[in-house]
N, C-alpha and C positions, 0 to 999 in steps of 0.2 A: 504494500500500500504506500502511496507516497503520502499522505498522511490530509487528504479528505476526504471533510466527511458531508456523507447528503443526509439532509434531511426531508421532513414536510409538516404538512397543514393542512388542516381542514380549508379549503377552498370555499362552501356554503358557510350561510351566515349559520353561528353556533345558535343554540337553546336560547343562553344569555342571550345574542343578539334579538333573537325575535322576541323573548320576553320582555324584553325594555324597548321594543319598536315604540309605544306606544303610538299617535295616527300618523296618517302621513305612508308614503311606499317610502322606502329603502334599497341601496344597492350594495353588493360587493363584488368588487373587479376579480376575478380568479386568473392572476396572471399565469399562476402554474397549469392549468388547465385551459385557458382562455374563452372563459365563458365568465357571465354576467348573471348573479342572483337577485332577483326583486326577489323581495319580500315587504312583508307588514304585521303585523302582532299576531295576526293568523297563521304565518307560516312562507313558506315562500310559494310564490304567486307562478314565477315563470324562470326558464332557466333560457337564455340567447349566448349563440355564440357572438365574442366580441367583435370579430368583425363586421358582424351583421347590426351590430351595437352603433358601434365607432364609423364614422367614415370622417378623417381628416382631410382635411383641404390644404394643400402645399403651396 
């Protein structure tokens, strides 16, 4: 081993998150995965890939 190390994480928004959404939608970016989590104090809503998310303009 040359000495790294991988890790990871949960991608979706955790428990904690959706439990303190309170109103309002929410997002988390999932860079590692590159998808987009809306959610709301219900749970999460909808999962989009981020490119279908994002469109930058150069």
């Amino acid at each position: 081993m040359n000495g790294t190390k991988k890790s990871w994480f949960n991608q979706f928004p955790s428990f904690v998150d959706v439990e303190n959404a309170g109103t309002g939608t929410h997002y988390v970016f999932g860079r590692g995965d590159g998808k987009v989590y809306v959610y709301t104090s219900v749970g999460v809503q909808a999962v989009i890939p981020m490119k279908r998310f994002v469109n930058s303009k150069r």
